[in-house]
mmCIF file of the N, C-alpha and C atoms, coordinates in Angstrom:
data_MODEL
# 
_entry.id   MODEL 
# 
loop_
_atom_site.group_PDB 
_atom_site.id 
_atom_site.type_symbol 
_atom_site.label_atom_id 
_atom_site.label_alt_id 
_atom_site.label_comp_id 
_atom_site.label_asym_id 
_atom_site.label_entity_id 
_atom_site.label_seq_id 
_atom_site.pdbx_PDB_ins_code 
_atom_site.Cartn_x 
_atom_site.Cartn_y 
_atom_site.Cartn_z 
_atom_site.occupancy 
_atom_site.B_iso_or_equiv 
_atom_site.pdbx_formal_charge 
_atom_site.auth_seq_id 
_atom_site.auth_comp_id 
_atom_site.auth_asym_id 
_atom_site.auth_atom_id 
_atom_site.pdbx_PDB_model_num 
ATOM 1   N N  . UNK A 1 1  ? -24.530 299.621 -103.659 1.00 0.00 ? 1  UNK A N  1 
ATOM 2   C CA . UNK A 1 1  ? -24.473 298.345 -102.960 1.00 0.00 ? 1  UNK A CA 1 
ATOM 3   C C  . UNK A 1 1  ? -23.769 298.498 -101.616 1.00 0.00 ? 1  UNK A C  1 
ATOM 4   N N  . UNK A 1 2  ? -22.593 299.123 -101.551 1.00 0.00 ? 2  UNK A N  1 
ATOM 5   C CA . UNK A 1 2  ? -21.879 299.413 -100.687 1.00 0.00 ? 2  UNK A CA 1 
ATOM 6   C C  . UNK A 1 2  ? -21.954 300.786 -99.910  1.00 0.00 ? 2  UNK A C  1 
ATOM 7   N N  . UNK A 1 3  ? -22.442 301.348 -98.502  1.00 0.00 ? 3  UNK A N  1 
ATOM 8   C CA . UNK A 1 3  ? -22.281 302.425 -98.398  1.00 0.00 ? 3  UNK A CA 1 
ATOM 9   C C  . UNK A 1 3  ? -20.415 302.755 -98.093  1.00 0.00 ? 3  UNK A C  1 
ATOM 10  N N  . UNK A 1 4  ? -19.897 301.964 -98.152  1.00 0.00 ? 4  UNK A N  1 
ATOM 11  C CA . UNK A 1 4  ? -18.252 301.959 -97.520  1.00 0.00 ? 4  UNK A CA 1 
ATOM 12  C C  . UNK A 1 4  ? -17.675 301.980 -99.097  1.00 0.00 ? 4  UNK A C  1 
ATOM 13  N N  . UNK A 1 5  ? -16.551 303.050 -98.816  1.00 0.00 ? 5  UNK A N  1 
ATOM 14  C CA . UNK A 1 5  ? -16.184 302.897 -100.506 1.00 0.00 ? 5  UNK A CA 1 
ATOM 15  C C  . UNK A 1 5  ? -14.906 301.722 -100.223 1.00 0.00 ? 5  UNK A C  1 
ATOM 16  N N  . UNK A 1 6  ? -15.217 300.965 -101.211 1.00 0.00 ? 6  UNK A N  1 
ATOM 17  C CA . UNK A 1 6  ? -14.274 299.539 -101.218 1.00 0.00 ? 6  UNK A CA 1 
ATOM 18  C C  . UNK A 1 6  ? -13.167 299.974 -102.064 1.00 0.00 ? 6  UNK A C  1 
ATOM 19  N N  . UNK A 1 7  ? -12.815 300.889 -102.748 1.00 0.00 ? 7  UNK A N  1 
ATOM 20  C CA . UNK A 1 7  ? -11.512 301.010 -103.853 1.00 0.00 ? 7  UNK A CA 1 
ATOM 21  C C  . UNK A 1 7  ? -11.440 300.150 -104.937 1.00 0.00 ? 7  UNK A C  1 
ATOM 22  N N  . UNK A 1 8  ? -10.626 299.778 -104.967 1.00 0.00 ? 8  UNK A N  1 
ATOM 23  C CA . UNK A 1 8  ? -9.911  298.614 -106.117 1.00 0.00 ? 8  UNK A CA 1 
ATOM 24  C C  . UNK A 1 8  ? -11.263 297.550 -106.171 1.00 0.00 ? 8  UNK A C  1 
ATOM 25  N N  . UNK A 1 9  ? -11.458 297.210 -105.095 1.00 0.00 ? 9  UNK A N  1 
ATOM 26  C CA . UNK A 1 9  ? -12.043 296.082 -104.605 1.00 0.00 ? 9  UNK A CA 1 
ATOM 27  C C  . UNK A 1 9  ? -13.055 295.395 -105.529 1.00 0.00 ? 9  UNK A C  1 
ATOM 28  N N  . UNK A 1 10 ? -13.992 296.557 -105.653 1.00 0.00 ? 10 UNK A N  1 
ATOM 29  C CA . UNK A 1 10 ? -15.405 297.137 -106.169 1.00 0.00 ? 10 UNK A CA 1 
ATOM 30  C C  . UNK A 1 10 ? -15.302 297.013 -107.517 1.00 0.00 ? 10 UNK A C  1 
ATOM 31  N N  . UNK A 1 11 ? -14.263 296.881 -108.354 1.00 0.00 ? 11 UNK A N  1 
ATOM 32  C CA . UNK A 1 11 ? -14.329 296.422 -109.715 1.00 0.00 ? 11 UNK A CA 1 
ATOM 33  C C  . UNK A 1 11 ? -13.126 295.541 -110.008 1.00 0.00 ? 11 UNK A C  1 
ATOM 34  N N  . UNK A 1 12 ? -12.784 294.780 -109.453 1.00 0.00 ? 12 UNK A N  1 
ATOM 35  C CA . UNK A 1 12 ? -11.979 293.703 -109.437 1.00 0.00 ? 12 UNK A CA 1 
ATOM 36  C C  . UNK A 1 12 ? -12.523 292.305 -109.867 1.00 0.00 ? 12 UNK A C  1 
ATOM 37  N N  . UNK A 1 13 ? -12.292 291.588 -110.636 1.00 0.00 ? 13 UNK A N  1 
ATOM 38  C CA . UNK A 1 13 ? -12.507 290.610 -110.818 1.00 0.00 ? 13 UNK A CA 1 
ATOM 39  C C  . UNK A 1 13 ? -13.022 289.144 -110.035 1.00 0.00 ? 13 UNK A C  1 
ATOM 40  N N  . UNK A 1 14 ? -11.472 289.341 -108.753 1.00 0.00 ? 14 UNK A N  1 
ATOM 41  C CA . UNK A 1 14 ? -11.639 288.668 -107.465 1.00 0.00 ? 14 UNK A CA 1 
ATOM 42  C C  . UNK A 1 14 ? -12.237 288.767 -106.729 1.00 0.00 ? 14 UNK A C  1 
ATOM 43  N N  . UNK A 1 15 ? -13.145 289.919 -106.323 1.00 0.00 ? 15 UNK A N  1 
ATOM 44  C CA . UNK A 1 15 ? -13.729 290.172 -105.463 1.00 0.00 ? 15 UNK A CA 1 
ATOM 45  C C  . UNK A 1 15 ? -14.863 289.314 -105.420 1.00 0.00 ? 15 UNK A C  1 
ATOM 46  N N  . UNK A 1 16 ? -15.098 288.838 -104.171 1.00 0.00 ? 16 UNK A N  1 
ATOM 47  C CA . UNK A 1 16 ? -16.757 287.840 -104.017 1.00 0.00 ? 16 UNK A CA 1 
ATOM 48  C C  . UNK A 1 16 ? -17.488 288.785 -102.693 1.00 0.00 ? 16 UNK A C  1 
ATOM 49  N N  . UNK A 1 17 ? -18.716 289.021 -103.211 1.00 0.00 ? 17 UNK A N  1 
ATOM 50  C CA . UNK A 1 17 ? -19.440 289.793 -102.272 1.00 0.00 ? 17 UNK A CA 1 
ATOM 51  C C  . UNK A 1 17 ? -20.355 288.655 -101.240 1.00 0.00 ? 17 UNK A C  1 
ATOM 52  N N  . UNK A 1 18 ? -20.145 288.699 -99.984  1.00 0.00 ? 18 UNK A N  1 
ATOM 53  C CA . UNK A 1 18 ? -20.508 287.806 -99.214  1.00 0.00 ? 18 UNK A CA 1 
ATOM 54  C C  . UNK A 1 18 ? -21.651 288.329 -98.484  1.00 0.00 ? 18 UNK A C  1 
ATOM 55  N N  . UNK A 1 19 ? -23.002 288.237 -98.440  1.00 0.00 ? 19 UNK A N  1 
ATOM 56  C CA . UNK A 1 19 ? -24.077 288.847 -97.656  1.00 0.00 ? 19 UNK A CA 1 
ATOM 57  C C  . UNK A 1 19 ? -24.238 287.672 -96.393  1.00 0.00 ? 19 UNK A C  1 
ATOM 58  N N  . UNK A 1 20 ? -24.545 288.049 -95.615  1.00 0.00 ? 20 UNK A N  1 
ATOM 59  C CA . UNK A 1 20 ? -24.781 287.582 -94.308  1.00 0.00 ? 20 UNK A CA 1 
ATOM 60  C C  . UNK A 1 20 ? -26.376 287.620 -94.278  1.00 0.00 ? 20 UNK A C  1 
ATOM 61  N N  . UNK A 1 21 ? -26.710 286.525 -93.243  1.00 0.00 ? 21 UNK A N  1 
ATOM 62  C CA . UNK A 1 21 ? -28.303 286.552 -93.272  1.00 0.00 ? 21 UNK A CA 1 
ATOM 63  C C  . UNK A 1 21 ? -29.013 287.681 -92.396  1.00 0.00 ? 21 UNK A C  1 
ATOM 64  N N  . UNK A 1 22 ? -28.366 288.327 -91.515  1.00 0.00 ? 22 UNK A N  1 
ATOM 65  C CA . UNK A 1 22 ? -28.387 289.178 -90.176  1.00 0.00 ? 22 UNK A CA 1 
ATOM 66  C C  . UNK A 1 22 ? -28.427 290.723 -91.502  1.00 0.00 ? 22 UNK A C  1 
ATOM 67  N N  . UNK A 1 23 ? -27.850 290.535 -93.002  1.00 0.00 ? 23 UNK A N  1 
ATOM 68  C CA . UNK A 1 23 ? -27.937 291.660 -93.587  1.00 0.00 ? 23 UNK A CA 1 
ATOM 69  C C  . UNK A 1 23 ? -26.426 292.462 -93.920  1.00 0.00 ? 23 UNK A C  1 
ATOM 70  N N  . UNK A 1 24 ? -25.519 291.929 -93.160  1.00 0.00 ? 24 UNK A N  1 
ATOM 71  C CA . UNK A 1 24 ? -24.325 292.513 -93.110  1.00 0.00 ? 24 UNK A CA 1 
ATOM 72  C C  . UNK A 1 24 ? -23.392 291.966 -94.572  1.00 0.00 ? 24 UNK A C  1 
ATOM 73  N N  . UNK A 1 25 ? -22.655 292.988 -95.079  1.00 0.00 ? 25 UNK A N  1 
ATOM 74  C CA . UNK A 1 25 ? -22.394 292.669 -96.171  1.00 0.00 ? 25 UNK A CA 1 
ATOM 75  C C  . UNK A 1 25 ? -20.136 292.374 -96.416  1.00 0.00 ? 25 UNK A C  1 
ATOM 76  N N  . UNK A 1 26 ? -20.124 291.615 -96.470  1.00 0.00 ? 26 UNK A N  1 
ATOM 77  C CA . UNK A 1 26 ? -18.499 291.243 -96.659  1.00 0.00 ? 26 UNK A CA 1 
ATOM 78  C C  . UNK A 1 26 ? -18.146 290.980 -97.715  1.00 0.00 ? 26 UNK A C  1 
ATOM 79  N N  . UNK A 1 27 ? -16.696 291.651 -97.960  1.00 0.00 ? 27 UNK A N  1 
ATOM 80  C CA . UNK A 1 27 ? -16.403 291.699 -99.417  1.00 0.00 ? 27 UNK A CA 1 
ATOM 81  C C  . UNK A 1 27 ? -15.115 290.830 -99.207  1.00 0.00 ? 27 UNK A C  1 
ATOM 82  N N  . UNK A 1 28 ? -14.285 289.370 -99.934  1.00 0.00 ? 28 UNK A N  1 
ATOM 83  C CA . UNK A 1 28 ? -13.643 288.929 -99.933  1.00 0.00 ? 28 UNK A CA 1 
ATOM 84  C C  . UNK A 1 28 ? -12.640 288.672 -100.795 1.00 0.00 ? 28 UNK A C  1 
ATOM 85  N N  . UNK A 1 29 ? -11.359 288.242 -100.873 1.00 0.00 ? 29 UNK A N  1 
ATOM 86  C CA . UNK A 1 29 ? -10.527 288.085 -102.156 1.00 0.00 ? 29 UNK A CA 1 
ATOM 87  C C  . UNK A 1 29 ? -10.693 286.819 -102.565 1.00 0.00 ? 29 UNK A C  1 
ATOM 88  N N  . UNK A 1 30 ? -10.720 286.485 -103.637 1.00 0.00 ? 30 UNK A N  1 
ATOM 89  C CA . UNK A 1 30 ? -10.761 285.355 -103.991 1.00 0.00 ? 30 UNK A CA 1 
ATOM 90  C C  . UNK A 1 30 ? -9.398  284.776 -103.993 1.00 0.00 ? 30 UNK A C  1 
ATOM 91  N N  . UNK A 1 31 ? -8.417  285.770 -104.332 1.00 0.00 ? 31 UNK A N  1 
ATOM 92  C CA . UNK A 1 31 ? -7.002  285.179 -104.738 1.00 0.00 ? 31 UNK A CA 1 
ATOM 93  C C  . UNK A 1 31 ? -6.638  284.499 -103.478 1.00 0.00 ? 31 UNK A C  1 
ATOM 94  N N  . UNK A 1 32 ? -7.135  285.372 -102.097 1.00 0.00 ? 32 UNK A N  1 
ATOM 95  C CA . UNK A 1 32 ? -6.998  284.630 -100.964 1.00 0.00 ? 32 UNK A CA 1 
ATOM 96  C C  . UNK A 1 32 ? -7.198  283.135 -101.021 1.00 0.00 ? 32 UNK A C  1 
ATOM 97  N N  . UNK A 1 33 ? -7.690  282.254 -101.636 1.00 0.00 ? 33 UNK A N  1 
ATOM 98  C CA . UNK A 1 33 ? -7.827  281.212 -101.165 1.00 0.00 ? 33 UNK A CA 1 
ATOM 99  C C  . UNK A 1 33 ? -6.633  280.310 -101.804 1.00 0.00 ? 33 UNK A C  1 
ATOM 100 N N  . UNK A 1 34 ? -5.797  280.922 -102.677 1.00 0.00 ? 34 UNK A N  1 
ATOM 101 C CA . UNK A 1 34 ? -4.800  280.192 -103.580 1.00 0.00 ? 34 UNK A CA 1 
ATOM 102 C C  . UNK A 1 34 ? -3.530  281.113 -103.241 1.00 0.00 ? 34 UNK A C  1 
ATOM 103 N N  . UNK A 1 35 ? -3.375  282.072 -102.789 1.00 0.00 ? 35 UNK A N  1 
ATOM 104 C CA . UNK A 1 35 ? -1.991  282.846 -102.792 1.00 0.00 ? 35 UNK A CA 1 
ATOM 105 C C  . UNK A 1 35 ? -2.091  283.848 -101.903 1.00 0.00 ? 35 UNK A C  1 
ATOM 106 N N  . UNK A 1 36 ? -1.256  283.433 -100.579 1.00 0.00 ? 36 UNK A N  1 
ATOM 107 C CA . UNK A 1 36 ? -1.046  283.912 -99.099  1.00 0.00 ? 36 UNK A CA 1 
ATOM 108 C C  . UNK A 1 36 ? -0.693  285.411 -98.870  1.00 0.00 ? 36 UNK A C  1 
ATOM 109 N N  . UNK A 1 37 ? -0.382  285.826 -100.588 1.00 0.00 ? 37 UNK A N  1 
ATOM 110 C CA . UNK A 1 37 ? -0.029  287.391 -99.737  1.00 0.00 ? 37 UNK A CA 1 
ATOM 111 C C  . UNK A 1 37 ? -1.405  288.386 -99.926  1.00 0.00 ? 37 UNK A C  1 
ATOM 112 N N  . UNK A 1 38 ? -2.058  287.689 -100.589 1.00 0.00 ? 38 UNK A N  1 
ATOM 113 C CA . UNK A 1 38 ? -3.594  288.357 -100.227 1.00 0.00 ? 38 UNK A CA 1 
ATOM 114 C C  . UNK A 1 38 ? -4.644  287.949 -99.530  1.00 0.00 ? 38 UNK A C  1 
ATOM 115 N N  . UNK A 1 39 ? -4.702  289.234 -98.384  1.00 0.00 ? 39 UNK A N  1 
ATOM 116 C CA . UNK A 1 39 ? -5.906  288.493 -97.128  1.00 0.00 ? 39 UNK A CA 1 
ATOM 117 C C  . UNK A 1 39 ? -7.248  288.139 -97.403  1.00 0.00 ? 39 UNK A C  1 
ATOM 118 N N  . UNK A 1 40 ? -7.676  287.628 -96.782  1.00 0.00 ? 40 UNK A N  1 
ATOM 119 C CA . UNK A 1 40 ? -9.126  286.852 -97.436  1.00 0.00 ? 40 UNK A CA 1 
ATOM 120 C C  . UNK A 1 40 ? -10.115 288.254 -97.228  1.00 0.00 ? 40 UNK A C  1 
ATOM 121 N N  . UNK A 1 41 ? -9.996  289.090 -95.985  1.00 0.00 ? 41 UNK A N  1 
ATOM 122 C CA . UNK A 1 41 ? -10.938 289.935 -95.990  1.00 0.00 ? 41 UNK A CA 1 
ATOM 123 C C  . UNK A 1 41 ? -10.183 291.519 -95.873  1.00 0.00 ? 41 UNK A C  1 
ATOM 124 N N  . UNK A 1 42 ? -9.573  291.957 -97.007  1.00 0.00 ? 42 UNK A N  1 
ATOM 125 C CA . UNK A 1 42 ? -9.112  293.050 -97.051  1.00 0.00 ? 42 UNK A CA 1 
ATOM 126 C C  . UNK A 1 42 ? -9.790  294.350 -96.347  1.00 0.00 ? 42 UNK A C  1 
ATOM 127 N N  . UNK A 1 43 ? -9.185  295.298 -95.462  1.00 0.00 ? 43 UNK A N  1 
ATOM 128 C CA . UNK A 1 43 ? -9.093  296.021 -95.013  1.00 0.00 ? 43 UNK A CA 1 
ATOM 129 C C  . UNK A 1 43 ? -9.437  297.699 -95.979  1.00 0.00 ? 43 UNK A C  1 
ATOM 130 N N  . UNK A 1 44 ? -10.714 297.684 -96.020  1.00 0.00 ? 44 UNK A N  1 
ATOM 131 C CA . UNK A 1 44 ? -11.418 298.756 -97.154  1.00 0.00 ? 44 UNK A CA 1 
ATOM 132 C C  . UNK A 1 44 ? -10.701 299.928 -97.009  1.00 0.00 ? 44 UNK A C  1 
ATOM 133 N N  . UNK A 1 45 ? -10.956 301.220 -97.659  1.00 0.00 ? 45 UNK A N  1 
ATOM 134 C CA . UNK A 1 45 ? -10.594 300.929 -99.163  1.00 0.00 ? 45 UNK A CA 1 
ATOM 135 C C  . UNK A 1 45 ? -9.278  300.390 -99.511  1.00 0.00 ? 45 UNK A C  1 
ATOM 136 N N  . UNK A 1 46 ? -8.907  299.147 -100.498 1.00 0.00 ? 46 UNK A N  1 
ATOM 137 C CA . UNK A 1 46 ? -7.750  299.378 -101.119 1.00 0.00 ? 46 UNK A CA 1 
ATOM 138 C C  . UNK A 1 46 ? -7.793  299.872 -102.304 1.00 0.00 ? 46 UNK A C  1 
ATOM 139 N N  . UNK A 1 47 ? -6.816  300.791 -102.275 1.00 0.00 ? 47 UNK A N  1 
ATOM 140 C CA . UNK A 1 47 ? -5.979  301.841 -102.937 1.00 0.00 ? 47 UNK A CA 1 
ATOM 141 C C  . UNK A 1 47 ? -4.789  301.557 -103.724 1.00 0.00 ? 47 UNK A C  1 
ATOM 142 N N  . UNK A 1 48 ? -4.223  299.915 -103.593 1.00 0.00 ? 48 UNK A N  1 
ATOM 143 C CA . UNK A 1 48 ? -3.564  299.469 -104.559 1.00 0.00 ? 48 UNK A CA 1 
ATOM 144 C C  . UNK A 1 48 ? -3.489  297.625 -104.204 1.00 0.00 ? 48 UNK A C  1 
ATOM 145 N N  . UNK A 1 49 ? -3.039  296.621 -105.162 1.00 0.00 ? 49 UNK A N  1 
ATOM 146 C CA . UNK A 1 49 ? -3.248  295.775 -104.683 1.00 0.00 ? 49 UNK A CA 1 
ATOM 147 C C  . UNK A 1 49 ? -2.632  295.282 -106.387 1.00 0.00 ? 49 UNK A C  1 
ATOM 148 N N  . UNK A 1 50 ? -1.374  294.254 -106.021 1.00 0.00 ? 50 UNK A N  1 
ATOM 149 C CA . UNK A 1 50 ? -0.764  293.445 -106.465 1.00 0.00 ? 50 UNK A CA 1 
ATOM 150 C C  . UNK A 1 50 ? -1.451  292.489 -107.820 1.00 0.00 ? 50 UNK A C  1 
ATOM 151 N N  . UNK A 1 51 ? -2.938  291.917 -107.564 1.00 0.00 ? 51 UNK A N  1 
ATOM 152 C CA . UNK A 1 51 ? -3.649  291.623 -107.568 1.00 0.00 ? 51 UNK A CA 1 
ATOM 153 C C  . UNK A 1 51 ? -4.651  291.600 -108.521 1.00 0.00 ? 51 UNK A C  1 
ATOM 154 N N  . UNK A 1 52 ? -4.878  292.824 -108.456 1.00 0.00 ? 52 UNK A N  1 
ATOM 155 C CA . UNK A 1 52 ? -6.368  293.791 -108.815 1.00 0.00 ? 52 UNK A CA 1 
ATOM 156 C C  . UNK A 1 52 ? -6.075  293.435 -110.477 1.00 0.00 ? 52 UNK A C  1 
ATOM 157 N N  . UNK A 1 53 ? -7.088  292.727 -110.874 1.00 0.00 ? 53 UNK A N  1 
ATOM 158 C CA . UNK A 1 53 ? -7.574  292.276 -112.513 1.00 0.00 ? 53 UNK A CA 1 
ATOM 159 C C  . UNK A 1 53 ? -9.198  293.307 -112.760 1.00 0.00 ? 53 UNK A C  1 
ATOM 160 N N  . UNK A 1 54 ? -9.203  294.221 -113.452 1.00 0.00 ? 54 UNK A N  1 
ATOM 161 C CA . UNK A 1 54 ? -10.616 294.924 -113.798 1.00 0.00 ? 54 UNK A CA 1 
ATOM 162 C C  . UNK A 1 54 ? -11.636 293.994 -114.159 1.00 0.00 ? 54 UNK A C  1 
ATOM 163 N N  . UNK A 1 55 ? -12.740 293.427 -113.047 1.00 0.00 ? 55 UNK A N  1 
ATOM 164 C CA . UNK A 1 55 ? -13.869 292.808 -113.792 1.00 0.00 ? 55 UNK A CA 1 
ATOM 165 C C  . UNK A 1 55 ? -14.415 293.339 -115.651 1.00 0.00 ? 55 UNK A C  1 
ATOM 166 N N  . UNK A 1 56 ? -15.023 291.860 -116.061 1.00 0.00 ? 56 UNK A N  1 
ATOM 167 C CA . UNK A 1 56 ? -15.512 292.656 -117.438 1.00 0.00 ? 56 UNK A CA 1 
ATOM 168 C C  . UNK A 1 56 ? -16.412 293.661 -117.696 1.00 0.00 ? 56 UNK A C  1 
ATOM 169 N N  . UNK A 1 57 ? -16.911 294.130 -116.984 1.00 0.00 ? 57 UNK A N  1 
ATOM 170 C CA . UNK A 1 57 ? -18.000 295.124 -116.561 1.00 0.00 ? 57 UNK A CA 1 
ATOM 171 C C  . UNK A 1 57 ? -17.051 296.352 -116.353 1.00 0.00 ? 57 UNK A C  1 
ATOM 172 N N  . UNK A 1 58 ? -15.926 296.343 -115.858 1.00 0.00 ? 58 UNK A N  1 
ATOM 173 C CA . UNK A 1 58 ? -15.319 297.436 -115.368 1.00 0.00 ? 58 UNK A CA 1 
ATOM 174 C C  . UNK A 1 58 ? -14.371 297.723 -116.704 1.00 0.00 ? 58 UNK A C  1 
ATOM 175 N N  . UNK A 1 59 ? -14.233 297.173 -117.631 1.00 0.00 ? 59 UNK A N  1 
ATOM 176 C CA . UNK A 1 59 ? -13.610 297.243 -118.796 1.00 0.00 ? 59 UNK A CA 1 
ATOM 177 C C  . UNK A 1 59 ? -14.097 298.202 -119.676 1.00 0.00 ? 59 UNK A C  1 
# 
């Protein structure tokens, strides 16, 4: 899905994958929208993150 390796990101729970109509693809935090110390559009790969819940898929 991603040619950019996203880290944590990529099997996180929070993560919302945002496609653009132009094709461009953005990956966002969800926690961002409820709790300020996580940015809405994290800075790839993270490599650790306060945060990070394993989607059920990643379980």
């Amino acid at each position: 899905m991603f040619s950019l390796d996203a880290g944590l990101c990529l099997s996180c729970r929070h993560a919302l994958i945002r496609p653009t109509k132009k094709g461009t693809v953005y990956l966002r935090c969800g926690l961002a929208a409820t709790d300020d110390r996580f940015p809405r559009y994290p800075r790839l790969p993270v490599l650790q993150c306060a945060g990070f819940d394993p989607a059920a898929s990643a379980r």
